[in-house]
C-alpha positions as CSV (number, residue, x, y, z in Angstrom):
1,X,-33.5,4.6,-19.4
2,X,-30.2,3.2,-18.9
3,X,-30.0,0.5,-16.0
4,X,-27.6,0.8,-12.9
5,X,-25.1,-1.4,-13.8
6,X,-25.4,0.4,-17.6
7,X,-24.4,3.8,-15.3
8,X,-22.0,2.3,-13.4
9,X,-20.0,0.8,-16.2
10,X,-19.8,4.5,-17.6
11,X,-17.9,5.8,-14.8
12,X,-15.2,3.4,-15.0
13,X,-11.9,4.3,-16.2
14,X,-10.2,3.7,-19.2
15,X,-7.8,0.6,-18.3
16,X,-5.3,1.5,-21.6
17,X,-5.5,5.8,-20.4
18,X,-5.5,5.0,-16.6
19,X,-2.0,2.7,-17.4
20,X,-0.8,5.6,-19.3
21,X,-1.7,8.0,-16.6
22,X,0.3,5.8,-14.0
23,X,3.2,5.4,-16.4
24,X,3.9,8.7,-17.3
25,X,5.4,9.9,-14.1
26,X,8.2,7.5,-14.4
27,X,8.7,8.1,-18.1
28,X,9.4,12.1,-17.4
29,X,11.3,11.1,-14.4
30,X,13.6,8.9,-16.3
31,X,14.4,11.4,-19.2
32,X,15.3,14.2,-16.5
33,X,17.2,11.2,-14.7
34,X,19.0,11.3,-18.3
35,X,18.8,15.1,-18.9
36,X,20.7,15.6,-15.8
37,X,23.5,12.6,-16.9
38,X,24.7,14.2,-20.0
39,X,23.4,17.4,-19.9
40,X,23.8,19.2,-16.1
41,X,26.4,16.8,-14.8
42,X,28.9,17.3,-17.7
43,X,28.2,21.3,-17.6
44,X,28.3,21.7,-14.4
45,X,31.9,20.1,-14.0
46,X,33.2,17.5,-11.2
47,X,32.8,19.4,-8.3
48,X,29.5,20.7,-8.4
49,X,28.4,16.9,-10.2
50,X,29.8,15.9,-7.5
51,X,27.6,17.7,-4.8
52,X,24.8,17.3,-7.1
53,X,25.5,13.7,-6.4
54,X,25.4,14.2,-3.0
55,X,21.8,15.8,-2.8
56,X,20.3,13.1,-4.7
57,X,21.3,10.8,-2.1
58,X,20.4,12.6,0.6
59,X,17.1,13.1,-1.0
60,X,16.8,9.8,-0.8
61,X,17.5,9.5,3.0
62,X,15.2,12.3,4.0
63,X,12.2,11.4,1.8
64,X,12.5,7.5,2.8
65,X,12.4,9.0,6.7
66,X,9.7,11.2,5.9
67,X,7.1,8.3,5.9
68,X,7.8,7.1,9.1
69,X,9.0,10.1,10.9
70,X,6.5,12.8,9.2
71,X,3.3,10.5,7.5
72,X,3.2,7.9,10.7
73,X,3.8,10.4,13.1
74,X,7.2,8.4,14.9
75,X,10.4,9.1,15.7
76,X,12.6,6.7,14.8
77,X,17.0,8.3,14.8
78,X,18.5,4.7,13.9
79,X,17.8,5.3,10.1
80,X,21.7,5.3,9.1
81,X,21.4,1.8,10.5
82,X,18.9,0.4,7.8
83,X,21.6,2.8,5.8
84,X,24.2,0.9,6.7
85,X,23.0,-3.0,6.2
86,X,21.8,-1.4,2.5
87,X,25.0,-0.5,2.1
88,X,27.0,-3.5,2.9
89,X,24.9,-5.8,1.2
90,X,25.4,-4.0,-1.7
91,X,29.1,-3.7,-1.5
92,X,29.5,-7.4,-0.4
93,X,27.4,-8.5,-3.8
94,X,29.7,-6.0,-6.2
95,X,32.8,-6.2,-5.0
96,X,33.0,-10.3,-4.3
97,X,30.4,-11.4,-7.1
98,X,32.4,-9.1,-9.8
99,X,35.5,-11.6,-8.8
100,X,33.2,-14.2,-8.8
101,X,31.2,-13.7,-12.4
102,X,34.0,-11.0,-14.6
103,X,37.4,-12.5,-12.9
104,X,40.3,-10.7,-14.0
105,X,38.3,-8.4,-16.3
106,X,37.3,-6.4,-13.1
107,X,40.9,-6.2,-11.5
108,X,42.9,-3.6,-12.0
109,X,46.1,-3.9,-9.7
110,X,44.7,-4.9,-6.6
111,X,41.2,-3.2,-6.6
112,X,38.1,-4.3,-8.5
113,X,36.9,-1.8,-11.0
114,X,34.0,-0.8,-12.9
115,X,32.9,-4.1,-15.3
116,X,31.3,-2.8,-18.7
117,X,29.7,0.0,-19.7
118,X,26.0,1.6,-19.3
119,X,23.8,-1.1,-18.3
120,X,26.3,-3.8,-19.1
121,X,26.2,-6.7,-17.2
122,X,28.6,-4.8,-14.1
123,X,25.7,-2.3,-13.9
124,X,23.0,-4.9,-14.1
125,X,25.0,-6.4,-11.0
126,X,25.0,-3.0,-9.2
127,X,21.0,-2.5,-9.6
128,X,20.5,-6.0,-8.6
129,X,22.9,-5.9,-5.2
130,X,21.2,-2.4,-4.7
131,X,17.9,-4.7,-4.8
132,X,19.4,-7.2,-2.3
133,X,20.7,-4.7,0.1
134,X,17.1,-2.6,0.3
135,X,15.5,-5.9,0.7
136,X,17.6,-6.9,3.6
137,X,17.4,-3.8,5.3
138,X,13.3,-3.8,5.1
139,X,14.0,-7.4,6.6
140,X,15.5,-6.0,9.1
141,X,12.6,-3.0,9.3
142,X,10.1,-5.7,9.9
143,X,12.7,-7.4,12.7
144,X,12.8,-4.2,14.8
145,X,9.4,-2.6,13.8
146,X,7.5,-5.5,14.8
147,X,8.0,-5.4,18.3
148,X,9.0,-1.4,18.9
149,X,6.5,0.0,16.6
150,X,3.7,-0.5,20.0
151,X,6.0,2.0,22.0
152,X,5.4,6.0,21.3
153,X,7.8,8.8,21.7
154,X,10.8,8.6,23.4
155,X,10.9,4.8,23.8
156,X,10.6,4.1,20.4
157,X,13.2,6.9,19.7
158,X,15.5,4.7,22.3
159,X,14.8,1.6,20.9
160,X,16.0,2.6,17.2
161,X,19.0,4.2,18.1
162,X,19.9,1.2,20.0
163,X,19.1,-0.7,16.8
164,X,22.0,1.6,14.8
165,X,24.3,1.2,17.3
166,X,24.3,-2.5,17.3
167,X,24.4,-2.4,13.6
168,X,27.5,-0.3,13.9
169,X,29.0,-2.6,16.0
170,X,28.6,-5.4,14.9
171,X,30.1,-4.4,11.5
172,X,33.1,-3.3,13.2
173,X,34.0,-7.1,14.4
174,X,34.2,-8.2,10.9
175,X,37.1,-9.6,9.6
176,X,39.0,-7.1,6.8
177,X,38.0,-7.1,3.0
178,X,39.8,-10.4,0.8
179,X,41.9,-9.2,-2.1
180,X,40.8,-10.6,-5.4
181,X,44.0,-13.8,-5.4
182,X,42.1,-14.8,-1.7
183,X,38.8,-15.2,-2.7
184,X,39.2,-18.2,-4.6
185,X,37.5,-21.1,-3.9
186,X,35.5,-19.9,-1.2
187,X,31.5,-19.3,-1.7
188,X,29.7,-16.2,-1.9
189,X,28.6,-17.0,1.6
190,X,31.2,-17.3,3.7
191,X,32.6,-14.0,2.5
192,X,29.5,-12.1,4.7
193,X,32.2,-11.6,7.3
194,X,34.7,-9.9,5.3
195,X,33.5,-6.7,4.5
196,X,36.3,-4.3,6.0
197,X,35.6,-4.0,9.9
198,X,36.3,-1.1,11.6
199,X,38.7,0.1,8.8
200,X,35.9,0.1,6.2
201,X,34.8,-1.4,3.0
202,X,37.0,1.1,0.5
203,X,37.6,-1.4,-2.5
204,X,34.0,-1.3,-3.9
205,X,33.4,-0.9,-7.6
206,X,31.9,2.8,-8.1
207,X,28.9,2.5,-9.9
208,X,27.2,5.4,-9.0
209,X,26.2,8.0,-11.4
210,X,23.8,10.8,-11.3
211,X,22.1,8.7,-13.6
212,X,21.2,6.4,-11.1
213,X,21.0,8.5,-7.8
214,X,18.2,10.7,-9.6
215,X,16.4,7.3,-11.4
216,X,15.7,6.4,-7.6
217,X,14.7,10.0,-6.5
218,X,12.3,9.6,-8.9
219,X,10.9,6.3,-8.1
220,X,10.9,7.0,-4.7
221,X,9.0,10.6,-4.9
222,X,6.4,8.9,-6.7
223,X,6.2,6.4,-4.1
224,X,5.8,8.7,-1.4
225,X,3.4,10.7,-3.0
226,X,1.0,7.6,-4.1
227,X,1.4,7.2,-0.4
228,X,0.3,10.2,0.7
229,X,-2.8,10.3,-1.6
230,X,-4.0,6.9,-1.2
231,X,-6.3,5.7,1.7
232,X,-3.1,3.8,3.1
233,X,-1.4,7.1,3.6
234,X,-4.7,9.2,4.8
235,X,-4.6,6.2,7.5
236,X,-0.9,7.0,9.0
237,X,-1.8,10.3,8.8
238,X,-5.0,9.7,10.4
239,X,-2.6,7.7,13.0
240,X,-0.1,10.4,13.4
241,X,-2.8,13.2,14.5
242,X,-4.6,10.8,16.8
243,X,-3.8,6.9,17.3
244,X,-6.8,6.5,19.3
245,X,-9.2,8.0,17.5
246,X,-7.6,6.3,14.3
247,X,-7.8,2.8,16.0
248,X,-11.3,3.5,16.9
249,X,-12.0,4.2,13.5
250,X,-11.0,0.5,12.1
251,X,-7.7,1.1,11.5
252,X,-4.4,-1.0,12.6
253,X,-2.4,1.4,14.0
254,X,0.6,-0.8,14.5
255,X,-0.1,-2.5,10.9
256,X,-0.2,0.9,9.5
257,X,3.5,2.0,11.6
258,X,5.3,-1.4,10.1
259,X,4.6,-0.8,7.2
260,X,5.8,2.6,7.0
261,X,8.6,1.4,8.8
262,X,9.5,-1.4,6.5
263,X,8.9,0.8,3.1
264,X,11.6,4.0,4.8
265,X,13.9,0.9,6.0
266,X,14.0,-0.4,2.3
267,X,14.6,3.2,0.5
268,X,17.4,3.5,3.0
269,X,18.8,0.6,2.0
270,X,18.7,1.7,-1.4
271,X,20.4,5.1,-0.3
272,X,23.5,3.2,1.3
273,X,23.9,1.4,-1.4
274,X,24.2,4.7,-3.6
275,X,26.6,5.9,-0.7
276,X,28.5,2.7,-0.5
277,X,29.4,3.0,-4.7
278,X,29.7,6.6,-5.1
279,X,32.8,7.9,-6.4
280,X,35.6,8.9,-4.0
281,X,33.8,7.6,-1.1
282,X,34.8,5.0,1.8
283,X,32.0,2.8,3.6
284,X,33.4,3.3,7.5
285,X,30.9,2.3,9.9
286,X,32.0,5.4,11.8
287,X,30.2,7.8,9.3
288,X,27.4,5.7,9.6
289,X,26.6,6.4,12.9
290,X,24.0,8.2,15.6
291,X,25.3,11.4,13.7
292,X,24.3,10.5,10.4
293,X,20.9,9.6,11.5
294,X,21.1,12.5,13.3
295,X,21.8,14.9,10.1
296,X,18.5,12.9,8.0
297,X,16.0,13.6,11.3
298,X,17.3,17.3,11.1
299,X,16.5,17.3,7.2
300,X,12.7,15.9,8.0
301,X,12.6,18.4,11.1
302,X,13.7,21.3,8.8
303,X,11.8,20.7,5.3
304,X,8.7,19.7,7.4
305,X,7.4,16.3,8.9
306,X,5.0,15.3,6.3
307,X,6.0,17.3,3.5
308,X,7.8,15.7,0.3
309,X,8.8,18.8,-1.1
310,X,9.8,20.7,1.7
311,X,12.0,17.6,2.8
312,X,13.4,17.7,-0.9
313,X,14.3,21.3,-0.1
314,X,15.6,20.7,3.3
315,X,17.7,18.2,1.9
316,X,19.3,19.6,-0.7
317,X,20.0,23.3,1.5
318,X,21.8,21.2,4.0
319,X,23.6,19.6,2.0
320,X,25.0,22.8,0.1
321,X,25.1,24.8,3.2
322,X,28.2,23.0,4.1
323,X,30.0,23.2,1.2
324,X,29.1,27.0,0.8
325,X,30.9,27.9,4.1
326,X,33.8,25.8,3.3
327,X,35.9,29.0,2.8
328,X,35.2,29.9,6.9
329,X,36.1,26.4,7.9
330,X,36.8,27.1,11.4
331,X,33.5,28.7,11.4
332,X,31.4,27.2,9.2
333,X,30.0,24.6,11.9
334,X,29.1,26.9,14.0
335,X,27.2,29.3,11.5
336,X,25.2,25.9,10.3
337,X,24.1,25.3,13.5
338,X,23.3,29.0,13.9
339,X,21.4,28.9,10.4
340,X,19.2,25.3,12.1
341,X,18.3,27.4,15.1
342,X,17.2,30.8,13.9
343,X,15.0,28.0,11.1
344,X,13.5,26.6,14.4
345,X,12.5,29.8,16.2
346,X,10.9,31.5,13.4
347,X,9.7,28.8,11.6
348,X,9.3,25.4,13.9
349,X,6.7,23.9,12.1
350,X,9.5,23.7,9.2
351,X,9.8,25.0,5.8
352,X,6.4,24.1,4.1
353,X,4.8,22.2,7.5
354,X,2.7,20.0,6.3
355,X,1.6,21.2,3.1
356,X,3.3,20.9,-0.2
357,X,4.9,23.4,-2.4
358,X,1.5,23.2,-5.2
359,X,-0.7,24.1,-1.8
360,X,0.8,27.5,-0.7
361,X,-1.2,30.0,-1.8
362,X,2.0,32.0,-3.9
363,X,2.4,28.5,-6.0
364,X,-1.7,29.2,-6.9
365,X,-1.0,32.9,-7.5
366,X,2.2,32.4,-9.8
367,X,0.0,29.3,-12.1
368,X,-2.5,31.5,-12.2
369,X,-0.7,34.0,-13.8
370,X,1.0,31.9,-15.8
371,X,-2.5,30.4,-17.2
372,X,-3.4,34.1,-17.7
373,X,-0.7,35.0,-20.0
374,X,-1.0,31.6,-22.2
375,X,-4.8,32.4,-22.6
376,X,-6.3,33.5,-25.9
């Protein structure tokens, strides 16, 4: 008879398959990252690449919200600030370190253009400032999340729009953005105040490809749904249903909320910087405002708080409603808004609730079928 450690030992896990079972993910979520690069983007021509562009990101802004707003239970409408400080960072480290390390390679004219090609050392600087810019804005998750994260409801609603405002603000006093012939001799650091002002920062380096928007959608879906599954995320859930029960259970409710807070705050400065270096676009801090976090807490509210997939949805039907009512532009605002409110009355709990797409009982009846049909 086998002993109990003997028993034990069987049931553990292949270290070399379990690796492989967490790699996997990312490896299929890179090559449709790639598919969609060369393959959709080119075929589906600049507009639409374009918008496709656009839903990645905002992908990126719901999902990141989602964790705070739908798996902890809060509600927090300040998330374009943490947006916005993602964003800036970014730009400040592109535009001002491409003088810096490429010189005159990067300067085209007066602007300062893309350096190398893919994942040359211009794109290695892009991933690294969108590094530098998440980091600052979970930073500055931990700065407001710490002491807010106690309140409930409407306070802490209050007290993170506040926090986006002040953001907003205080990148409006900043002094205007240094031409490439003016930033010489002065250090890295005492360029932090030049980064547009209320005009905006509109000379940053576009880096940002579908390649990379989707790359990050990938990463952070995985994220969230690790999350979700793991005992971390059965705790904010546990939280969000009942904080006092939860608490009485063991668990650190506010330990729990910051961290929730601090992970969202650091995929939404990942999403500014994508904003800040797509194509076309100019960093203002006046699209960065209340309304922006405004249009992500609408995307949570829609797809459903909690869900990843419905979010995903939301997310990208909002951001293609728009553009499909384009042709009724004095009305198309007012049929979106229409469109949000009949959602809410018939469905208020959101698209999927709190359930994912693979839990619905059509998803089980269509793979069912569909393991029917390849069956011997």
């Amino acid at each position: 008879m086998k002993s109990l450690a003997e028993r034990v030992a069987a049931y553990k896990p292949n270290p070399l398959l379990a690796g492989l079972g967490s790699i996997w993910p990312l490896a299929a979520g890179i090559a449709v990252a790639v598919l969609i690069q060369t393959v959709v983007g080119p075929a589906l021509g600049p507009v639409y690449s374009r918008l496709l562009l656009e839903i990645g990101i905002a992908i990126v802004l719901a999902v990141s919200l989602n964790v705070v707003n739908g798996f902890a239970g809060q509600f927090s409408i300040g998330h374009a600030g943490f947006m916005m400080i993602g964003g800036y960072a970014a730009s400040w480290l592109t535009y001002y370190g491409s003088i810096k390390i490429f010189g005159a390679a990067t300067i085209s004219g007066l602007q300062v253009v893309r350096y190398g090609g893919f994942l040359g050392a211009g794109d290695l600087l892009f991933l690294a400032s969108c590094v530098v810019g998440a980091t600052l804005a979970a930073v500055a998750g931990i700065i407001v999340g710490l002491p807010s994260l106690r309140l409930r409801g409407d306070y802490l609603a209050i007290v993170t729009l506040g926090f986006g405002e002040i953001v907003r603000a205080l990148v409006q006093q900043t002094d205007t953005v240094l031409y490439p012939d003016e930033v010489a001799g002065k250090p890295m650091l005492a360029l932090v105040d030049n980064v547009g002002g209320a005009l905006g920062f509109g000379d940053v380096p576009r880096y940002t490809t579908l390649f990379y928007v989707y790359l990050f959608v990938v990463i952070l879906l995985i994220a969230a749904y690790r999350l979700k599954t793991s005992t971390k995320g059965r705790a904010l859930l546990a939280v969000r249903e009942n904080e006092i029960a939860a608490e009485a259970m063991g668990i650190n409710a506010t330990r729990a909320k910051v961290a929730a807070f601090i992970l969202a705050a650091f995929f939404a400065g990942i999403g500014g910087a994508l904003f800040a270096h797509e194509p076309g676009t100019q960093l203002n801090p006046r699209e960065l405002g209340f309304q922006k976090s405004i249009d992500i807490v609408i995307m949570v509210v829609l797809g459903g708080m909690g869900s990843i997939t419905g979010v995903v949805a939301a997310a990208a039907i909002l951001t293609v409603l728009p553009e499909l009512f384009r042709e009724f532009s004095e009305y198309r605002m007012i049929v979106y808004a229409l469109a949000l409110i009949i959602v809410m009355i018939l469905r208020p709990q959101g698209l999927l609730g709190i359930k994912e797409l693979w839990d619905l009982q059509g998803w089980h009846r269509l793979t069912a079928r569909l393991r029917r049909k390849d069956a011997p």
